[in-house]
N, C-alpha and C positions, 0 to 999 in steps of 0.2 A: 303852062298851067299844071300838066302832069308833073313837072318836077315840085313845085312847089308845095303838091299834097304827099308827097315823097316825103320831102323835107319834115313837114309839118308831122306826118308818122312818125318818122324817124325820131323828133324834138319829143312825141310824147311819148314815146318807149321808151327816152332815156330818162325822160326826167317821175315815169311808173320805175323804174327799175334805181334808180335813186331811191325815189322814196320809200319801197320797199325796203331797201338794205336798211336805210335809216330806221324802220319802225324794227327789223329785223334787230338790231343795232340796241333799240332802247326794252327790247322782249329779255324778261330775266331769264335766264340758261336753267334747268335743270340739277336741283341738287342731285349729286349722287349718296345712294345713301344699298345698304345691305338688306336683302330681302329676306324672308320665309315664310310660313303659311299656318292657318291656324288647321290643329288638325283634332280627329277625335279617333286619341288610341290609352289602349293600359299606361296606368301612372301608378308608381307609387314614391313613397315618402319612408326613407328608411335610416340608420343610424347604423354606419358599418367602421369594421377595425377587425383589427388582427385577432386571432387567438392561435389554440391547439390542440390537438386530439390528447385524453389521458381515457384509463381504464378507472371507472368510477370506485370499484372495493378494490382496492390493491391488500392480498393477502403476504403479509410478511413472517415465514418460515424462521425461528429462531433453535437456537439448540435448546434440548429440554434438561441436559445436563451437562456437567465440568466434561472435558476430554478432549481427545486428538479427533479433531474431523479427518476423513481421507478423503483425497480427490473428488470435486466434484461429477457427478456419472451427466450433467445435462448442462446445456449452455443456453445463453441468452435467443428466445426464440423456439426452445423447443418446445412442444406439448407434451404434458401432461394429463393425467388420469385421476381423480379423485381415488384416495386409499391405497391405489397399485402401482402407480410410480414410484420409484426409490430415487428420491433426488441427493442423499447422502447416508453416510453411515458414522458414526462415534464411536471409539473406543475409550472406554474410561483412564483417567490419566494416572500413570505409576506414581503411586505417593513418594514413591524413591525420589524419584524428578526433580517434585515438588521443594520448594525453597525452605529452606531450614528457618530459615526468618519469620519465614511467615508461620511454622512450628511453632516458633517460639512467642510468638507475637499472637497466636492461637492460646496457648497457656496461659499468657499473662490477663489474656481476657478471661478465658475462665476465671482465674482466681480475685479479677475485679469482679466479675459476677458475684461468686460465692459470699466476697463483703460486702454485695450490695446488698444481698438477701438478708445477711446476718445483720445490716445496721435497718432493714427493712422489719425485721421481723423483733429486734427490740422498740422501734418504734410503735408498732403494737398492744408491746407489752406497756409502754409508759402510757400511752393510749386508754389503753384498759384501766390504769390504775386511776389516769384525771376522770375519766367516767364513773367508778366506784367514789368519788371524791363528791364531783360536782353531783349524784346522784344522792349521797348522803346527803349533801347539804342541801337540794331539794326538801328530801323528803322531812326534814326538821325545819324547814322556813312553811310549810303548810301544815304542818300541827300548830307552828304559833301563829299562822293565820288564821288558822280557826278559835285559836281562844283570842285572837285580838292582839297580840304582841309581835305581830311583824306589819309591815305595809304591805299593803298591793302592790306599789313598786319593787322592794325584794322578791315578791315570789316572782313576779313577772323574769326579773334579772337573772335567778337562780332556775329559773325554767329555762331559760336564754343557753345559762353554762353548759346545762346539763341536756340541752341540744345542740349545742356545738360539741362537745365531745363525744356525742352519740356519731357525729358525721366527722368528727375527726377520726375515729377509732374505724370508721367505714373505710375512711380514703386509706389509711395505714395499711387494713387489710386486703384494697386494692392492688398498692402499690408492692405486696409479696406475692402479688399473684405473678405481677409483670415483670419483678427481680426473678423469680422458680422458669418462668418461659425467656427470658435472657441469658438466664445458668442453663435451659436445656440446649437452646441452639449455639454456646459458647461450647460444650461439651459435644454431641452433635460435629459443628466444624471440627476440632481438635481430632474426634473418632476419626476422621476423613483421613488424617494424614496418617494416622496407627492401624487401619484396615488395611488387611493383607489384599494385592490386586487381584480380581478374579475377573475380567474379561470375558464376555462371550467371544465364541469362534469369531462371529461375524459383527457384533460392538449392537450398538442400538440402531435401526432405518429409519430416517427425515422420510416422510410420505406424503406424497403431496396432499394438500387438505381441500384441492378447489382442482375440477376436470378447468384444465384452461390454457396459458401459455407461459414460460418462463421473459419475466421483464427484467429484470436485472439479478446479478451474480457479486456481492459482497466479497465471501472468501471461496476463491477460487481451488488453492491447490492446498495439498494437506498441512495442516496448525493445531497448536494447541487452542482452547477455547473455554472460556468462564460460559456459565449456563446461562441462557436469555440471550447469545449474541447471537444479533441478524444472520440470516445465512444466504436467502435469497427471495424476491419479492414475485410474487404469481399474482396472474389476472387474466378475465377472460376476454381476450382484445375481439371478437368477433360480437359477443351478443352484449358485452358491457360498455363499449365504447362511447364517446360523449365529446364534447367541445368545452372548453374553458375559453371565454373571450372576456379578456377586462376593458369594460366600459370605462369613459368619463364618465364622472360621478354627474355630472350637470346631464347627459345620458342616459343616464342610468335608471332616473326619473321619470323618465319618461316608459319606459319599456312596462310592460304587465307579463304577469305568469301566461303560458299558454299561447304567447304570440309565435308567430311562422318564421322560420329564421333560415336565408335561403344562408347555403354554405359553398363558398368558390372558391377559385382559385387552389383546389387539395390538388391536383392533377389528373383528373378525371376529364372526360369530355363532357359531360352536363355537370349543372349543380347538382347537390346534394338537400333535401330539405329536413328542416327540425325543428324542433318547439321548443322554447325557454320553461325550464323545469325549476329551477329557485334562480334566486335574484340573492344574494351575499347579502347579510342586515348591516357587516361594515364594512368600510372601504381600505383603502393601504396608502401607499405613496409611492409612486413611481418617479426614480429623474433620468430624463432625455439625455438624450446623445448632447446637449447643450446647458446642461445643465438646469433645465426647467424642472420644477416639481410639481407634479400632475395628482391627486387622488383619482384612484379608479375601483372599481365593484366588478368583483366577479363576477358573469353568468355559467347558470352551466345548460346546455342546449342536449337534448338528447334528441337522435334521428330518428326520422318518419321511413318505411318503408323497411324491403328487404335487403339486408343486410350484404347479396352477390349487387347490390348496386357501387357499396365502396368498394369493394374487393380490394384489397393493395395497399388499404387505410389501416395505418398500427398507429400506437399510441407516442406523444411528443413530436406529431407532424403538424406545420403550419399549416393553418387554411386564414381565407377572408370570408366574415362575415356579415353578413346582412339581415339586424332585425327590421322586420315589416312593420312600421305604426301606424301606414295606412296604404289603402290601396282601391284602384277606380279600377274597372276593366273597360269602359269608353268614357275617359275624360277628356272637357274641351278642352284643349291647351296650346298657350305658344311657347317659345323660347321664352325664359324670365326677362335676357334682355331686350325685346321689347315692350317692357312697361316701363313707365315713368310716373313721378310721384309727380302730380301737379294740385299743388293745396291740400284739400283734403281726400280728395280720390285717385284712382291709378288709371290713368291714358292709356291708349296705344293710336298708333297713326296705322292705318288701313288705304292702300295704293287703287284706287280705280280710275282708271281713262287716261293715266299719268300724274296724276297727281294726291296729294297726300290727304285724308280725310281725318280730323284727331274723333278718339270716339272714347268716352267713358266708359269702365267696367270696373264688376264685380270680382277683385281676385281670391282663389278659394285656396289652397296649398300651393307650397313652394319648395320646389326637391335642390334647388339651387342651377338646376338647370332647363325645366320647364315648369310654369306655375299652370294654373287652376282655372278655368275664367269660370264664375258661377253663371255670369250674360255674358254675348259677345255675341262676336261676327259670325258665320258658318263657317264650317270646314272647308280650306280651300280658299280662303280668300287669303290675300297678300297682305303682310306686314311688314313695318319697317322695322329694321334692328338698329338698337344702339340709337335713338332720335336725337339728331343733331342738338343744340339749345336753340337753335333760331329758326328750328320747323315749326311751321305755322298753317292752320287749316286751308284748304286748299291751295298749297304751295305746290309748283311741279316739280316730279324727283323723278328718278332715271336707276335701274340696276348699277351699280357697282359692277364692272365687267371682272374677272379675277385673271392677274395678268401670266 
């Protein structure tokens, strides 16, 4: 009797344990899928690219006269002193030197001057004589208007002439005013080359015109030199310094005066911060290393703060920049991917007790890497990332283990 309820145990535990496997068997497994959480921290939404430091007035030093510059006395980098630096010296150039060609090619203008004036100044005289003409013949076409033997259309005409060569005889006497001032700097140059050389000891001093630093060095070691040539470009890299970042122009559009523009990447240990100060009214063209053509808009960004925060920041150095177009300091957010567009609103699947719950929400901005939810879940609860296409409300899903 006792074995036979043995048996009988033994029969029904196999065939509990059968059936078990089997419904185990028809239980769907758990999708795995990538988790994260929705959390509530600062967000923002910004539009960054490359630029580079420049000094905003670059003041460019030229010669004030013809002559032999000598040695530069400062090189790229030094400072300078408004009025008291002597950044070069001139001596006037030996007309000896000087090319005979151009002597001669000095004369030849003069003596085109001198016929210009002289065909300038009969033109005048012929001037004055059609005025004395057309002036006559005025004033006898209105004696016979007044007795009735001319028309109103001749005097009209004859008023006509005799105001055209009023302004003829004007422009004539213009135009010897501009022939006498081309005859004096034709004459003027020419003196240049017959003035015996008188040199100062020490020539004329370049002074610096701006307390600041020297940026670049033109003509370096001593040359002759025509007057107005560059000689060297000054600025003040410590209090004038700024950022040039060219935006896409689709960008570009976007940005306002006066917005926060954080600045990285210079090599400093924290950012730097600044405000966009004009926006470029045109754009240009830039092409890529692949041949794309891009237009882009200047910004120019001047810094916020004191100045020992860049320290080591000169001008023509890159940075990355980041203007601000918007900013949360506790926004809800998850990872962007996981939303999903289902019809006309945005999903996300939410994980409790194992399995996957779909929940609608409102999405508010999108940096491309966490959006915005204006409703949603608390902070802290589980989402799924990347939602398979055949997740389905209360389906069960499992972490992704990372291998």
């Amino acid at each position: 009797m006792a074995g036979k309820v043995t048996r009988r145990i033994l029969t029904v535990a196999v065939l509990a344990a059968v059936a078990g496997g089997v419904a185990l068997s028809f239980r769907p497994s758990p999708e795995l899928v990538d988790l994260a959480e929705v959390t509530r921290a600062p967000m923002q939404l910004t539009v960054d690219a490359e630029g580079k430091t420049n000094v905003h007035d670059v003041f460019t030093v030229s010669t004030p006269i013809a002559g032999r510059i000598l040695r530069l006395g400062v090189e790229v980098g030094d400072p300078v002193e408004a009025g008291k630096t002597v950044l070069a010296r001139i001596l006037p150039a030996d007309p000896a030197l000087l090319d005979m060609r151009a002597r001669k090619q000095a004369i030849k203008t003069v003596i085109g001057a001198e016929a210009a004036l002289r065909a300038a100044q009969a033109e005048v005289s012929r001037c004055e004589a059609e005025l004395i003409v057309a002036q006559s013949d005025l004033d006898r076409t209105r004696r016979l208007h007044e007795k009735g033997n001319a028309t109103h259309e001749a005097l009209q005409r004859d008023e006509a002439d005799a105001r055209s060569a009023e302004a003829g005889l004007e422009t004539a006497k213009a135009t010897v005013i501009m022939r006498k001032a081309d005859l004096d700097r034709s004459r003027a140059e020419l003196e240049r080359f017959d003035a015996p050389s008188s040199p100062g000891e020490d020539g004329v001093a370049l002074k610096a015109p701006i307390t600041g630093t020297v940026l670049k060095v033109m003509e370096e070691s001593e040359t002759i030199l025509a007057a107005g040539t560059a000689v060297l470009d000054l600025g003040d890299v410590r209090n004038d310094l700024e950022v040039t970042v060219p935006l896409l122009s689709a960008d570009a559009v976007k940005v306002k005066l006066g917005m926060p523009v954080l600045i990285c990447e210079w090599g400093g240990e924290a950012p730097l911060t600044g405000r966009i100060v004009e926006i470029a009214p045109v754009g240009w063209t830039k092409t890529t290393a692949l041949g794309v053509e891009e237009q882009r808009v200047d910004i120019r960004v001047a810094f916020d703060g004191d100045e020992a925060a860049r320290a080591g920041l000169g001008a023509g150095y890159r940075i990355e920049a980041r203007v601000i177009l918007w900013s949360d300091p506790a926004a809800l957010q998850v990872p962007s991917t996981a939303l999903v567009r289902d019809g006309g609103a945005w999903v996300l699947f939410t994980v409790r007790e194992g399995r996957a719950h779909r929940r609608e929400v409102r999405r508010g901005r999108d940096n491309g890497v966490d959006a915005q939810l204006l409703d949603g879940p608390d902070p802290g609860t589980p989402v799924v990332l990347y939602p398979p296409p055949g997740l389905a409300d209360g389906m069960p899903v499992a972490e992704r283990q990372a291998e």
